[in-house]
C-alpha positions as CSV (number, residue, x, y, z in Angstrom):
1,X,149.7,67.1,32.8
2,X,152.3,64.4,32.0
3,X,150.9,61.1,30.8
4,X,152.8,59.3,33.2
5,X,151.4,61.1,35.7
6,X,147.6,60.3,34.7
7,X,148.3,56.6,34.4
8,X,150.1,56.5,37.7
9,X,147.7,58.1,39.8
10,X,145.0,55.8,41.5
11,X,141.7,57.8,42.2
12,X,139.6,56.4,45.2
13,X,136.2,56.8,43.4
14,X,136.0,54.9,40.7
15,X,133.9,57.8,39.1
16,X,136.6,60.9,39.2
17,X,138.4,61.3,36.5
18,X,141.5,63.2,35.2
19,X,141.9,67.2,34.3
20,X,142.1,68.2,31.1
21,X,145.0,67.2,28.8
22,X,146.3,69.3,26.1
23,X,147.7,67.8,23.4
24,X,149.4,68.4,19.9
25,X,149.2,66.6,16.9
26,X,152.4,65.7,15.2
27,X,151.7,63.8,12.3
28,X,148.4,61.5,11.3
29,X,148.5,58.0,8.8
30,X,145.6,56.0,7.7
31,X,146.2,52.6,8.3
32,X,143.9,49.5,7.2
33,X,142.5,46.9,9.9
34,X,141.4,43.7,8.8
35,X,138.3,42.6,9.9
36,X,138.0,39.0,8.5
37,X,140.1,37.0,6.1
38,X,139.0,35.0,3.0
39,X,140.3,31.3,2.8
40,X,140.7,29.4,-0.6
41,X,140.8,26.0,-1.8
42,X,144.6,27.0,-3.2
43,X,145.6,27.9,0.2
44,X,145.7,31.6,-0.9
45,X,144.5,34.0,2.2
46,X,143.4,37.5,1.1
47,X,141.6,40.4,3.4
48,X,138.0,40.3,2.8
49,X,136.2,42.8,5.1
50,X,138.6,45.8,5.8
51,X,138.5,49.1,7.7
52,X,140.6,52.1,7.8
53,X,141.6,53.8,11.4
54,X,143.5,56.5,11.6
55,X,146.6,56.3,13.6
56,X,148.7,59.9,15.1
57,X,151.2,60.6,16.7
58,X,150.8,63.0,19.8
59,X,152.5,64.8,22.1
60,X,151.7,66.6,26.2
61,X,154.8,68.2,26.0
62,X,156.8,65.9,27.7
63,X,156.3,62.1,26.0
64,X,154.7,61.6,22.7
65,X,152.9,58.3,22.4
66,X,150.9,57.1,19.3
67,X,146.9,57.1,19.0
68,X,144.7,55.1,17.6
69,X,141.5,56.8,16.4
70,X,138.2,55.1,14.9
71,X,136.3,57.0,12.4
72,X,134.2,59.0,14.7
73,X,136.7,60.8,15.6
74,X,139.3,60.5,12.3
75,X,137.9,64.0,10.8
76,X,138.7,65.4,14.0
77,X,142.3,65.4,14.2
78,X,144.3,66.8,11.9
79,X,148.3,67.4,11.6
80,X,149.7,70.4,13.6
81,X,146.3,70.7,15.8
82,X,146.6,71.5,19.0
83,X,143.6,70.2,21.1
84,X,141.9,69.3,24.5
85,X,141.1,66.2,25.7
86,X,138.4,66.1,28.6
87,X,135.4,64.1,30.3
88,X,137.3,61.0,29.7
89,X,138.4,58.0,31.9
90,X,141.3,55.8,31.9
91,X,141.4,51.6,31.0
92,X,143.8,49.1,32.2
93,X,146.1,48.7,34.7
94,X,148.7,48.5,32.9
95,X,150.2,49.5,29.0
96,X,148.4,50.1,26.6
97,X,145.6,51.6,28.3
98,X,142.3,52.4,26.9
99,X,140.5,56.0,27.1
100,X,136.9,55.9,27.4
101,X,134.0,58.2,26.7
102,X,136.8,61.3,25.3
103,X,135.7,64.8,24.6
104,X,138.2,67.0,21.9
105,X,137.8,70.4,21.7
């Protein structure tokens, strides 16, 4: 199913939710979020808490959007996996949206 067509489509229950999705993995990329910053009397800033999320790149078959991933699910996806996302629910009315409570198998 089209991503389009999953954001576009109101339910009337707020407790349905989507079919499954399958999705590829085109290409993965750890990138580092900063938590908090470290201010000095020289008016030097420098990250002092960081994190590392792990961004891909994916693909339905007809748009290909980018994914952010926290680390519970980083080991999960890999590049050149093809997967499928269920039992989860859709955020937001409108871009970017958020994607709650996701299953991959």
């Amino acid at each position: 199913m089209p991503r389009s067509k999953l954001t576009n489509t109101k339910s009337a229950s707020p407790y349905s939710r989507p079919p499954p999705v399958h999705i590829a993995v085109i290409e993965t990329q750890d990138v580092a979020h900063i938590l908090s910053w470290r201010f000095a009397e020289s008016r030097e800033v420098t990250p002092m808490v960081t994190c590392t999320n792990r961004v891909a790149i994916i693909t339905d078959g007809s748009s290909v959007t980018t994914f952010t991933l926290f680390k519970e699910f980083a080991s999960i996806i890999v590049e050149g996996a093809a997967l499928v996302m269920s039992r989860f629910s859709i955020r937001g009315e409108t871009c970017p949206f958020g994607i709650g409570q996701l299953h991959l198998r």
